[in-house]
C-alpha positions in Angstrom: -33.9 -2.3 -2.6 -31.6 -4.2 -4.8 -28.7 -5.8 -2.7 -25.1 -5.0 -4.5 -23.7 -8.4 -4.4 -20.6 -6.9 -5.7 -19.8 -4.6 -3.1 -20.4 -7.4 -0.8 -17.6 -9.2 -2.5 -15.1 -5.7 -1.9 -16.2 -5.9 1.6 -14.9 -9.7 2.4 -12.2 -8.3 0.1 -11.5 -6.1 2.6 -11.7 -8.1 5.3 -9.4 -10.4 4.5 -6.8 -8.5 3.6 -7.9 -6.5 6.8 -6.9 -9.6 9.1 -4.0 -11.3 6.6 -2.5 -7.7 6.7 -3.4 -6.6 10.2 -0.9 -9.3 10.9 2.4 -8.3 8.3 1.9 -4.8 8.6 2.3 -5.3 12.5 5.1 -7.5 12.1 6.6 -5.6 9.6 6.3 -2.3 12.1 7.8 -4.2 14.9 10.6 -6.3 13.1 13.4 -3.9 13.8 12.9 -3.5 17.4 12.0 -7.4 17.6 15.0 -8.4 15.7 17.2 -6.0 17.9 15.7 -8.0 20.9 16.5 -11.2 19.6 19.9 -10.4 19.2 20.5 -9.4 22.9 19.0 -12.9 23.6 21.1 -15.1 21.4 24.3 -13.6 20.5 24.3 -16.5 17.3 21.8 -14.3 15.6 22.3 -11.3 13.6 19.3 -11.0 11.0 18.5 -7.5 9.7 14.8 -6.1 9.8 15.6 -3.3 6.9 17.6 -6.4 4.9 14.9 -8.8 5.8 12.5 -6.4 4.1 14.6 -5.2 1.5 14.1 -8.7 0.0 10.8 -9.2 0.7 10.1 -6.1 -2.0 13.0 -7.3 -4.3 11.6 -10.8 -5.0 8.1 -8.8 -5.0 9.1 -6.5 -8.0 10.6 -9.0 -10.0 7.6 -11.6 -10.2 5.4 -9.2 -10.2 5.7 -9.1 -14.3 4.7 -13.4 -13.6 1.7 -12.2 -11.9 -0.6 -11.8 -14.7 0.5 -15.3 -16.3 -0.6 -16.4 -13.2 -3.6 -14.9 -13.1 -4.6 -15.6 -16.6 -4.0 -19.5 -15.8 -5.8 -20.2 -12.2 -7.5 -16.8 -11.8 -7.1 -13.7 -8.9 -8.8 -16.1 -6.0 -6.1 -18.6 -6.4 -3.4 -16.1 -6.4 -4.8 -14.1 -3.1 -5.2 -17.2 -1.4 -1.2 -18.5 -2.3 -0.2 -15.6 -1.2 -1.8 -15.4 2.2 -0.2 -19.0 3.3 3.0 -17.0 2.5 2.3 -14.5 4.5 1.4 -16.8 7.7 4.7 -18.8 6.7 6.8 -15.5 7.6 5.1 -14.7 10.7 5.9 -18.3 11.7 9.4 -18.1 10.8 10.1 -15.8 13.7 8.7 -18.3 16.3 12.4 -19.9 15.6 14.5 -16.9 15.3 17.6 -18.4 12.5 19.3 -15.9 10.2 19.0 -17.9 7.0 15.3 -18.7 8.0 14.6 -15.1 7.8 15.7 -14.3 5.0 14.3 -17.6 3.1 10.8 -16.5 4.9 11.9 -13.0 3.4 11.9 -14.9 -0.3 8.9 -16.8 0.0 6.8 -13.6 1.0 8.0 -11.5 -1.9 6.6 -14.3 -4.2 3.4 -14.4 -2.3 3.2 -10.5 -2.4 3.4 -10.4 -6.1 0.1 -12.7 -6.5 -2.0 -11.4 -3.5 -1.6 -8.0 -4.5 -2.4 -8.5 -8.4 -5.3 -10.5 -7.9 -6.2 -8.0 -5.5 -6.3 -5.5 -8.1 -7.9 -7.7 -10.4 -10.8 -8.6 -8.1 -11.5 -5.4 -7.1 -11.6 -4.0 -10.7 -14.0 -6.9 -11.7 -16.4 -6.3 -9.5 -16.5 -2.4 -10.1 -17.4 -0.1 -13.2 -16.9 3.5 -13.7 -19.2 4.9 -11.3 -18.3 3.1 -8.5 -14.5 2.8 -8.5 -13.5 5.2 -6.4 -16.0 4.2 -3.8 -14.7 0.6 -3.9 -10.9 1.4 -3.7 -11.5 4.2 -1.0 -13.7 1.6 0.9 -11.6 -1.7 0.5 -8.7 1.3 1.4 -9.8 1.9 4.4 -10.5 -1.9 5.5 -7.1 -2.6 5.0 -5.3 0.3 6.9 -7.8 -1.0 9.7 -5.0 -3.7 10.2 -2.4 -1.2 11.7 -5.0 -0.1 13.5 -5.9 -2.9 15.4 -2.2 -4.7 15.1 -0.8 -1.5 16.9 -2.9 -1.3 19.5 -2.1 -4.6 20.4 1.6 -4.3 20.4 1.3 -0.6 22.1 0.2 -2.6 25.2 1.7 -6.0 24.8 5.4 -3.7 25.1 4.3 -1.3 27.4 6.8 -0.4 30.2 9.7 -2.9 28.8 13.3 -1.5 27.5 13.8 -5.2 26.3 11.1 -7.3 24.3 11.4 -10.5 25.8 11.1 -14.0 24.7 7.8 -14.6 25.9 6.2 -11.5 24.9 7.7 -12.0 21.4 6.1 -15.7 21.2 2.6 -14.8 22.3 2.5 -11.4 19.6 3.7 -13.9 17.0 1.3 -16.5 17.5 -1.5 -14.0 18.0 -0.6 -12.7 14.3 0.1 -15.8 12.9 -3.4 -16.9 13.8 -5.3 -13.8 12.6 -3.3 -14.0 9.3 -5.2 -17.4 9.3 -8.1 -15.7 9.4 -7.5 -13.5 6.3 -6.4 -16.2 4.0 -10.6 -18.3 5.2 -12.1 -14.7 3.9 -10.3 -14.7 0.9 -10.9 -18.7 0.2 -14.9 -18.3 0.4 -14.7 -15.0 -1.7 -17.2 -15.4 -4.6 -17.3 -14.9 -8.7 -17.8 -11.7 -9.6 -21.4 -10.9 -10.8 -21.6 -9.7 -14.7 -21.6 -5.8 -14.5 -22.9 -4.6 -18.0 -21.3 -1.6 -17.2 -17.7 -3.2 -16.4 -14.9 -3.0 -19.3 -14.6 -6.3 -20.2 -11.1 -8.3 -19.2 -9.4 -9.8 -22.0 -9.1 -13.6 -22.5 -5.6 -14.6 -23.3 -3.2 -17.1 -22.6 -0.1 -16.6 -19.9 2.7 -15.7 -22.6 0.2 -12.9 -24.3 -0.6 -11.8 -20.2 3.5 -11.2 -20.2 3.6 -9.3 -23.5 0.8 -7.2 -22.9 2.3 -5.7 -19.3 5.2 -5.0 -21.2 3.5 -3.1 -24.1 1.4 -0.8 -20.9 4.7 -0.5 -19.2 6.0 1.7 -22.0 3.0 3.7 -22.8 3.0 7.2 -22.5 0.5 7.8 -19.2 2.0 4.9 -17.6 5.5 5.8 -17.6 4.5 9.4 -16.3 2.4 7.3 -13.5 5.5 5.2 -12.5 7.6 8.3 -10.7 4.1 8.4 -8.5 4.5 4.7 -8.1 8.1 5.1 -7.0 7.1 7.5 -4.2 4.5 5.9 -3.2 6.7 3.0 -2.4 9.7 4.9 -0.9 7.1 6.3 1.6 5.3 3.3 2.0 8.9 1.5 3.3 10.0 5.1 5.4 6.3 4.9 7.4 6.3 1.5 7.7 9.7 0.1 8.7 11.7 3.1 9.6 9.5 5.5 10.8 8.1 3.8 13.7 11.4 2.4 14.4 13.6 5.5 14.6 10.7 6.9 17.3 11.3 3.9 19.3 15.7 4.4 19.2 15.1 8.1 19.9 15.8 7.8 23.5 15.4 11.6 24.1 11.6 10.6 23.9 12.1 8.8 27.7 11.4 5.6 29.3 7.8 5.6 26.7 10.0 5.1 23.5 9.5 1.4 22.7 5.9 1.7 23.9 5.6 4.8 20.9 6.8 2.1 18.1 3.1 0.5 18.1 1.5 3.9 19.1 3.5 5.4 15.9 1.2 2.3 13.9 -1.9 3.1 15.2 -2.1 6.9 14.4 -0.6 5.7 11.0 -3.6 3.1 10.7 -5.5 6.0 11.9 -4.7 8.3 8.9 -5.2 5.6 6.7 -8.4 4.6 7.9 -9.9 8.0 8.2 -8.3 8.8 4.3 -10.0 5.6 3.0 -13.0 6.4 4.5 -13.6 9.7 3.4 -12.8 8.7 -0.3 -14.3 5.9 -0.2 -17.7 7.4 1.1 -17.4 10.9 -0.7 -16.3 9.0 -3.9 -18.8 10.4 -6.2 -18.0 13.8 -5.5 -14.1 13.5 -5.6 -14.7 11.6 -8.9 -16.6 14.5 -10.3 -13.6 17.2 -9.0 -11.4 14.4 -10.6 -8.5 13.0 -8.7 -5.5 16.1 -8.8 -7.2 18.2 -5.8 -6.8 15.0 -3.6 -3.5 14.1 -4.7 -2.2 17.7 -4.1 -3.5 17.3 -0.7 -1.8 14.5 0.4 1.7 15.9 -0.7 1.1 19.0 1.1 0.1 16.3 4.5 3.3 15.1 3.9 5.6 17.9 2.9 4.2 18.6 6.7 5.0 15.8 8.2 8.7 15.7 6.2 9.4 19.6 7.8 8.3 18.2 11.6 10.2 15.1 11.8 13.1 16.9 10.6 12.9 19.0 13.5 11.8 16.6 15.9 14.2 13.3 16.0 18.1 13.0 15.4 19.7 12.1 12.1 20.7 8.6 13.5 17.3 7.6 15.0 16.9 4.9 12.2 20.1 2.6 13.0 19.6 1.5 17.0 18.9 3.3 20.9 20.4 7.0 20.3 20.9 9.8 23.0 21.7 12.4 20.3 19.3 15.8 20.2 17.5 16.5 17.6 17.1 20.2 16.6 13.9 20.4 19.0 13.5 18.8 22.3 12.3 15.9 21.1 8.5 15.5 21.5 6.7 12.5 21.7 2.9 14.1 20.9 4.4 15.6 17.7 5.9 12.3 16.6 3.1 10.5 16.8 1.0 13.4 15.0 3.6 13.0 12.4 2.4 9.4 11.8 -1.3 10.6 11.5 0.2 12.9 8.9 2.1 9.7 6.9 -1.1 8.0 7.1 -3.8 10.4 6.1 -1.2 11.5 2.9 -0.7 8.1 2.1 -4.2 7.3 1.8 -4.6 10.4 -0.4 -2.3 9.3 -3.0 -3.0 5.4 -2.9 -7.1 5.8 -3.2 -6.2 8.0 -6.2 -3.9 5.4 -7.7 -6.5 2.3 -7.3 -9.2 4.7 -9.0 -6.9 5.5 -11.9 -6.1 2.2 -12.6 -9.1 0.7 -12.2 -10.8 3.2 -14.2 -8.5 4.7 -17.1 -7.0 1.3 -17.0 -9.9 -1.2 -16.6 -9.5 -3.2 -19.6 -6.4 -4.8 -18.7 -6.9 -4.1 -14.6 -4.5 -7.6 -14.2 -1.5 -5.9 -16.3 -1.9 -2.2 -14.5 -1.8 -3.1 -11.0 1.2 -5.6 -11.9 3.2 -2.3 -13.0 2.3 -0.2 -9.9 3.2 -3.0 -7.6 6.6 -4.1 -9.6 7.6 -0.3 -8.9 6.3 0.5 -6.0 8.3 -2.6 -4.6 11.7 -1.8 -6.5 11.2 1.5 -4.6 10.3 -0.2 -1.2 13.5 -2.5 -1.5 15.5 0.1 -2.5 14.5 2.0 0.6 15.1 -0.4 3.3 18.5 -1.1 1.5 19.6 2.3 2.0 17.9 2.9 5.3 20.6 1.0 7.1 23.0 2.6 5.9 21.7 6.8 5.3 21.2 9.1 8.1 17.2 10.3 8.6 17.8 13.4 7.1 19.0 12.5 3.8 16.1 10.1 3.5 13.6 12.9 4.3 15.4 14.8 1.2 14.6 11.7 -1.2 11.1 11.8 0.0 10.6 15.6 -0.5 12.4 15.4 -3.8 10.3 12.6 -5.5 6.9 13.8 -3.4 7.5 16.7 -6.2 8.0 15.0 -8.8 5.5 12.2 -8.3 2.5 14.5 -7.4 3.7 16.8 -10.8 3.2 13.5 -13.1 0.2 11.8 -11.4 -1.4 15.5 -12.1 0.0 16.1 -15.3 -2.2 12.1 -16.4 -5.6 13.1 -14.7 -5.4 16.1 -16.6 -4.6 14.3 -20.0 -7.5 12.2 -18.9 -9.7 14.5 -18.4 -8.9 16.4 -21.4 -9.5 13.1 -23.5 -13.0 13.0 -21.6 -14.3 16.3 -22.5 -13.0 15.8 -26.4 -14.7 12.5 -26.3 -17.9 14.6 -24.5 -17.4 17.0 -27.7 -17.3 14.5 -30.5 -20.4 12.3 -29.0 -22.3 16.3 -29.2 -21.2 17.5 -32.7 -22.3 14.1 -34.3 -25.6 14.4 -32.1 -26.3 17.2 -33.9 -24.8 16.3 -37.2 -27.5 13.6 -37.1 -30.0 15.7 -36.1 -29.5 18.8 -38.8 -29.7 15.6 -41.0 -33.1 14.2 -39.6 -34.2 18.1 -39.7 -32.9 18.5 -43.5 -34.7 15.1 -44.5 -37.7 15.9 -42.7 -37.3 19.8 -44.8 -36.8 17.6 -48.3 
């Protein structure tokens, strides 16, 4: 049997994004509650994790629209790799806690963000074709969420049983991530060319000024405009699980003595849903392309519409600012929050899996320009999130996710069904000239 040499490359694609992200995606989980620590320690600092973060997206969305440029000039290899070092230089940056190195770390991500995840969608789109898309983005999916997975677990017992996250706990989880960020970046330096697919859409050859103009021109077309209210949610979610979520269990004091310990429990079972969501894509892929990507889509809103209603109920409307006493409108439970992650997760990995299959498939011939668009929106959401989040009560952010949950899920639907309406008139043209040809082979043979 024929070994696939490019599925080997999605699976050191996923690996080192696995280990670069099982780093950020911890760090990024913690940073409140380690932030909050570090200010009890040192009264000279006063750095904020949701502002910290809030520019880390900001600086991603606008050089995002570089990307491509870059991309066209040095190639998606080069980009991934520039963009890990950045992501080991901000998990170094907190081994000397300073207010303006924060939020220059916070900078210097963003731009690395842009490149790593553009040439991630680039790589992974060369080295799939139509038939095997979905089974590579569900796969390399679920590679990735491993990283909360593993990162959590490790936190959920480094902070287990302290109130306070001390000094020397907070240096030896840094240098632990900083190390296995390392890691990442040595995968994706030894990743390989793509081999030749005959079945791949071909990626255009053009210089970094006709890269720029081209993302503009798919920016306004019709399908992609539609796709970015998806894109939007995606990325309001992706900052509420991510930064806030976890966070606000940890503040909810009405959880008990447990609740900092719950903040890397909260990743895991997020990782969790993530993983398992990936997975199931990823290996069912065939089948969920043939149903077409709406039915899993609609799945993961109803996941999270779920998980919207229960955390409602089950922590108080201040959880996401600092340590609250304040009731929620259940006793608060800590089981059902951390199912509530699970629920983030697995409706997270529903939409996302969807999104790299749509753009690596419907979009394949300019993969570079597509995933540049869903990541430039995505992060304008994610900064615009963590912006408000220090300043809007937990229940009003719930209502922003419900409302665009319903509106994204309505226009990512409303393009898979264009698509496959497109599909089945293509289907019907390819048959009526079929048989035009053959009636004339049939006439000629008559004559």
């Amino acid at each position: 049997m024929a070994v696939d040499k490019n599925f080997i490359n999605v699976i050191l694609l996923g690996f080192g994004f696995m280990f670069v992200f099982t780093a950020f995606q911890t760090m990024g989980n913690i940073q409140k509650t380690l932030l909050e620590s570090i200010k009890k320690d040192d009264d000279s600092f006063n750095g904020d994790g949701y502002t910290s973060l809030a520019i880390v997206y900001a600086v991603f969305a606008v050089l995002n629209w570089l990307a491509p440029s870059v991309i066209s000039l040095f190639g998606p290899k080069v980009a991934m790799v520039f963009g890990g070092v950045t992501y080991s230089l901000f998990i170094a940056s907190f081994l000397w806690p300073q207010t303006w190195l924060l939020y220059l770390a916070s900078v210097v991500i963003g731009a690395g963000a842009a490149m790593i995840w553009t040439g991630q969608g680039n790589y992974l789109t060369l080295n799939s074709n139509s038939s095997t898309i979905s089974r590579n983005s569900g796969i390399f999916w679920a590679m990735l969420q491993m990283s909360m997975f593993i990162g959590n677990i490790f936190v959920f017992f480094q902070f287990q049983g302290l109130s306070h996250i001390d000094q020397g706990t907070r240096s030896l989880v840094i240098w632990v991530l900083l190390v296995v960020s390392i890691v990442g970046i040595v995968f994706i330096i030894i990743l390989p060319r793509p081999n030749p697919d005959p079945n791949a859409v071909e990626q255009p050859n053009r210089g970094p000024v006709e890269a720029l103009k081209d993302a503009g021109k798919l920016f306004i077309t019709k399908k992609m405009l539609l796709l970015t209210v998806t894109f939007f949610y995606t990325g309001i979610e992706l900052s509420f699980f991510s930064g806030v979520y976890s966070s606000s269990i940890g503040f909810t004091l009405q959880l008990g003595e447990a609740a900092k310990e719950l903040v890397g429990l909260s990743g895991i079972m997020i990782g969790l849903g993530e993983v398992l969501g990936g997975a199931l894509f990823g290996i069912l892929g065939s089948k969920f392309t043939k149903w077409g990507r709406d039915p899993v889509v609609m799945g993961g809103f109803v996941i999270h519409l779920v998980a919207f209603f229960l955390i409602f109920l089950n922590l108080p409307n201040n959880a996401p600012f600092d340590d609250t006493n304040d009731e929620a409108f259940i006793t608060s439970s800590a089981p059902l929050a951390i199912f509530c992650s699970f629920l983030l997760g697995f409706g997270d990995a529903c939409f996302n899996t969807q999104i790299y299959s749509m753009l690596g498939g419907v979009f394949a011939n300019d993969s570079a320009s597509a995933f540049a668009i869903f990541k430039f929106v995505q992060s304008v959401a994610a900064a615009a999130c963590f912006f408000y989040a220090s300043h809007t009560g937990l229940y009003i952010q719930l209502g922003i996710l419900i409302l665009l949950a319903v509106l994204g899920t309505v226009t990512f639907v409303a393009v898979e069904w264009s698509v496959k309406r497109q599909k089945k008139n293509d289907s019907d043209e390819e048959s009526n000239e079929n048989n035009s040809d053959s009636e004339s082979v049939h006439n000629s043979d008559t004559n």
